[in-house]
Structures are given as C-alpha cells and as structure tokens.
C-alpha positions as a printed NumPy array, in Angstrom:
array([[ -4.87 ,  11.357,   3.124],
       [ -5.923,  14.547,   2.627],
       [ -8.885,  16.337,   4.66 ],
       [-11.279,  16.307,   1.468],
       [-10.506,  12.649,   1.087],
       [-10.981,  11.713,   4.857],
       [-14.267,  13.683,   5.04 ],
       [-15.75 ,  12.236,   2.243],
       [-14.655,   8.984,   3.445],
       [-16.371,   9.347,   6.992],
       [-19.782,  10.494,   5.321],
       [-20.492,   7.481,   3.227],
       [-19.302,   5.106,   6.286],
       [-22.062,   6.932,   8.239],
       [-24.887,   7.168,   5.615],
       [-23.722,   3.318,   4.788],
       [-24.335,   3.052,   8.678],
       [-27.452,   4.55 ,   8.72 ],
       [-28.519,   2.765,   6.023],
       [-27.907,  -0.627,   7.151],
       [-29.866,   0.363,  10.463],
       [-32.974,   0.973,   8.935],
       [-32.767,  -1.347,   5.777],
       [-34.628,  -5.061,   6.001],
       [-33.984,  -5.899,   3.059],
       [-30.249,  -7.01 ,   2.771],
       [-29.732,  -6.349,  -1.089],
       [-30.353,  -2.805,  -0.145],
       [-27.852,  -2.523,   2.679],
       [-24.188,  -0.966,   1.614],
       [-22.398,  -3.554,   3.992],
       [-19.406,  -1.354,   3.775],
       [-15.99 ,  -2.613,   5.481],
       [-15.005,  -1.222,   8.768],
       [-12.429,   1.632,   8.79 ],
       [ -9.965,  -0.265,  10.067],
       [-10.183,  -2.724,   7.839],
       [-10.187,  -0.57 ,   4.914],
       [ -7.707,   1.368,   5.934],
       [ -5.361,  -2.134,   6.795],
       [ -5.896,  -3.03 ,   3.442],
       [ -5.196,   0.322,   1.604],
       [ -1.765,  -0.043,   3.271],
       [ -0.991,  -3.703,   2.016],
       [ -2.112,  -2.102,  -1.401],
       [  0.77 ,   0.667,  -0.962],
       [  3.394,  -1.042,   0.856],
       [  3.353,  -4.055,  -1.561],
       [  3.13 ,  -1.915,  -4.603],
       [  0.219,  -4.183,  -6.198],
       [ -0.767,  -2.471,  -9.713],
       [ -3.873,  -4.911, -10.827],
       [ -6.823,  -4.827,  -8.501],
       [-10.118,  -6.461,  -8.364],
       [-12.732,  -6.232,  -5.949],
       [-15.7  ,  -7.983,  -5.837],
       [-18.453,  -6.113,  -4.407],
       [-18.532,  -2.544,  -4.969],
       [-21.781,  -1.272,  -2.87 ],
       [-21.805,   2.711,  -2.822],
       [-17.784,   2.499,  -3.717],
       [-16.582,   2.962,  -0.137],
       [-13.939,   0.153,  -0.339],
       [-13.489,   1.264,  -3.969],
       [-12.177,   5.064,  -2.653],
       [ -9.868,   3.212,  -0.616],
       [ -8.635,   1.288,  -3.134],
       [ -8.15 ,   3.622,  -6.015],
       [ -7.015,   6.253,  -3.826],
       [ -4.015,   3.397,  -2.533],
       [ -3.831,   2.888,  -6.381],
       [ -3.38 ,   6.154,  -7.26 ],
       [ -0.286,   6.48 ,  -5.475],
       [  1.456,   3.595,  -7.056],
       [ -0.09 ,   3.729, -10.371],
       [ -2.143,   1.006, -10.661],
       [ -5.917,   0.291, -11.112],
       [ -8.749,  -1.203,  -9.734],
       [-11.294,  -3.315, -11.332],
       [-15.009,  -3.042,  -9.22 ],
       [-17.919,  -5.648,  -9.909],
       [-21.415,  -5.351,  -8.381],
       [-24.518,  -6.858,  -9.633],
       [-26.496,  -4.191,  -8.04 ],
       [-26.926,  -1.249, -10.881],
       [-28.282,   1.663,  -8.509],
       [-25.373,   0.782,  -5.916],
       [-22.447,   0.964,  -9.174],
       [-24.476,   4.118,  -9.852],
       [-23.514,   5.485,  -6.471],
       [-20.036,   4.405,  -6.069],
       [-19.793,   5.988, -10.081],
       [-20.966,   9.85 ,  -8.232],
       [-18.664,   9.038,  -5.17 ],
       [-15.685,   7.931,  -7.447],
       [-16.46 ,  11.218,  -9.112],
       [-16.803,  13.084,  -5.952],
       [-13.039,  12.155,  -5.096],
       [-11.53 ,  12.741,  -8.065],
       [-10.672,   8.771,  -8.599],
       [-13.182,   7.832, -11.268],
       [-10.056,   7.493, -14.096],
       [ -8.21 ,   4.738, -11.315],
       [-11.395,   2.529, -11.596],
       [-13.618,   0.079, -14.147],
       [-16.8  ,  -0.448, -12.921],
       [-18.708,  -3.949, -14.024],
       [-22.633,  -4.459, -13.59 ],
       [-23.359,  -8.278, -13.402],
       [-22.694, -11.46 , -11.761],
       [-19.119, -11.295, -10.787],
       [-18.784, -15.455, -11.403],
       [-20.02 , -14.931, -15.261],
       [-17.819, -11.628, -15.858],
       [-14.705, -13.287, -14.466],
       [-15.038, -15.742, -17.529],
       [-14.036, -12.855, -19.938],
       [-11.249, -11.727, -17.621],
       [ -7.789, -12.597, -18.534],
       [ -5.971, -11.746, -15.629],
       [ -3.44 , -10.903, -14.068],
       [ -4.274,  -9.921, -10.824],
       [ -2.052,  -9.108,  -7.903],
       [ -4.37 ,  -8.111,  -5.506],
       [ -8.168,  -9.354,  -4.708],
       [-10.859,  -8.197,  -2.603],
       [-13.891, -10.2  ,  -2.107],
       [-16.861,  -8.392,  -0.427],
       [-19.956,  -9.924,  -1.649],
       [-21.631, -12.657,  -2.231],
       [-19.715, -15.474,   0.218],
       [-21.482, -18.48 ,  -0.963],
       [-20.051, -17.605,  -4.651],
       [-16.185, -16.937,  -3.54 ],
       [-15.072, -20.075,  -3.898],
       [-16.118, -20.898,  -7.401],
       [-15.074, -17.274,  -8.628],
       [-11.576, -18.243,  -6.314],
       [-11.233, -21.053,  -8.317],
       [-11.828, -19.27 , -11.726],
       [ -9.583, -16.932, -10.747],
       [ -6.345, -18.663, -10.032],
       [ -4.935, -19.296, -13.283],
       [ -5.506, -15.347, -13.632],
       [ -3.364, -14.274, -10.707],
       [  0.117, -12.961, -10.371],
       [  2.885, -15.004,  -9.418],
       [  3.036, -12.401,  -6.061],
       [ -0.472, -12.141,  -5.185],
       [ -2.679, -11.044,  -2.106],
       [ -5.958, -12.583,  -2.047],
       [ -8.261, -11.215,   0.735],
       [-12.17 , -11.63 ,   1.763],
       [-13.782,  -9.519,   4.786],
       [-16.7  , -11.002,   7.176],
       [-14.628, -14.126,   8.615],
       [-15.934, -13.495,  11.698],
       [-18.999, -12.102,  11.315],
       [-20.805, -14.793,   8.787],
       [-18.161, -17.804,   9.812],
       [-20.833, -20.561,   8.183],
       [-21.637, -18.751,   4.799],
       [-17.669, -18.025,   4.162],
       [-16.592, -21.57 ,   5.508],
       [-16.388, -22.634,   1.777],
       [-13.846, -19.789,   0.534],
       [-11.815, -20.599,   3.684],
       [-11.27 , -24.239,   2.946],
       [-10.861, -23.327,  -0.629],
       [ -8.204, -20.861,  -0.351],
       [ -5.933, -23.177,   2.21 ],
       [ -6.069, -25.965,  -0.503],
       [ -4.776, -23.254,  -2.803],
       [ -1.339, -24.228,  -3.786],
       [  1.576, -21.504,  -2.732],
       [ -0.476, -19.791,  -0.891],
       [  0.327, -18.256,   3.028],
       [ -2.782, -17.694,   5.254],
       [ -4.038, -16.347,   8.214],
       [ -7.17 , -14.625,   9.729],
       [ -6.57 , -11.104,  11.389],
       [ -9.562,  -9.769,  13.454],
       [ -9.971,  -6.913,  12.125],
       [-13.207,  -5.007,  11.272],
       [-15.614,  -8.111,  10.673],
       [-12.927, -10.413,   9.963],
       [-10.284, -10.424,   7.248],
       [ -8.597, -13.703,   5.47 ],
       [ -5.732, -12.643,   4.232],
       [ -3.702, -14.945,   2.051],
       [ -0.645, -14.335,  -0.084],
       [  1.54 , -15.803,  -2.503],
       [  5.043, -15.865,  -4.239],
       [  6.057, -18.477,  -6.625],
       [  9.676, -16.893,  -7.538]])
C-alpha cells in the first residue's frame, strides 16, 4: 500500500474516531472497522482471489477503500449498500479521493429490499450494519453466493446480544466452516466450498 493510500486511510479512521466521540446520536456515527480488522480482511480478499464483493454498510467508505483497493489488485469489484445518503455521499468523495471510485457500486436504501433485485453471485460478504437485519438478508442471500464463498460480519464481540441471530443463522448454514477471530471488535468469519 502505497503512502497516499495509507495516509488517506489513517485520516478517515481518525475523523471516524473523532466523530464517534462526540456523536449521540448513533445513525450519525461512522462505526468504521478497526485497522486490524480491515486490514485482515483486505488480505483474505487478495490471498483468496474473490472477484464479487458486497458489503453491507458503507459509512464514510473506510471499509469500502479497503476493499476496492484489495479488489483492484485482483480485478474484481465491490458492491457497497448504506441507507444513509449523506454517509454514501462521503464514501463517493473518499472513493474519489483514492482513485477507486471505478472498483465500486454504491446503493442508497435498505440493504434487505435491494438484495431482492440482486442476482448474485457473490464470493465474498461483508456485513457492517444493521445486526438485527443480517440474518434475514443472510438468508436472502444464500442462493446468490458462490460455490467458494467467505461470508464475514464485524462486532461479535462488541454487540454479542444484537448479532446473536446472524451467528446462529450462519452455523445452520449448510457447507459452511466457522469460527470467531478476536480481532478489532470481533469478526465471524465463515467460509465455504461445495466442489
């Protein structure tokens, strides 16, 4: 990662930090992965060559630089959905700002509704938003996964009750191979390979 890259990166993690500090009202907050975390999972996105991605929960695009830039390297793309409008605005500048916007599609709405019209396939998902709705949009999108698929959701350990749902819901997943890594806030990490 270059320096350009690395310094833009560190900015938004500290304005999304700042943010966050002073911020009571938590549809405002950025709620931006830890570096570690993003950083663990722009590696699985590179190592594992996944082309398709989709994240749910774009913020100010922090996780979405990460993502795109992993993509980038391996020539695939990213698909971003955030119901917040002024927070896709943000992550549309910082996209800009390093030189990913053409690696990512950015989707304004309810990310349960707009996976409807999605037809898949996946093989690689990120979901950073709204917990209580993961396991509903998990099960909408299984039939629209790859065979070889990661399927990952941060804040395991920091919101254990309000992700307990998505947890149960992706062990009962068929295929799938799971485990918890403490990481950042928590990351599930499941994958699958039906050969």
């Amino acid at each position: 990662m270059d320096t350009h890259m690395h310094n833009l990166l560190h900015e938004l993690y500290e304005l999304g930090q700042k943010n966050d500090a002073h911020e009571q009202d938590r549809s405002k907050k950025m709620l931006n992965l830890e570096p570690d975390t993003a950083q663990l999972i722009s590696i699985l996105v590179r190592s594992s060559q996944r082309k398709q991605l989709l994240e749910i929960g774009t913020s100010n695009g922090y996780s979405t630089i990460w993502l795109a830039w992993a993509a980038r390297a391996i020539e695939g793309h990213v698909i971003s959905i955030d119901r917040d409008e002024q927070k896709l605005l943000q992550a549309d500048i910082n996209l800009q700002r390093a030189h990913l916007r053409e690696y990512v599609d950015l989707f304004h709405g309810d990310a349960t509704e707009i996976l409807t019209t999605f037809p898949g396939s996946f093989d690689f998902v990120l979901f950073d938003a709204d917990r209580i709705s993961a396991p509903k949009q998990l099960a909408l999108l299984l039939p629209k996964l790859a065979p070889d698929v990661f399927v990952l959701a941060d804040n395991v350990l920091s919101h254990p009750d309000e992700i307990a749902g998505y947890l149960a819901a992706i062990k009962e997943a068929q295929g799938f191979e799971h485990m918890i890594i403490p990481v950042g806030k928590g990351l599930s990490v499941a994958y699958r390979t039906i050969v």
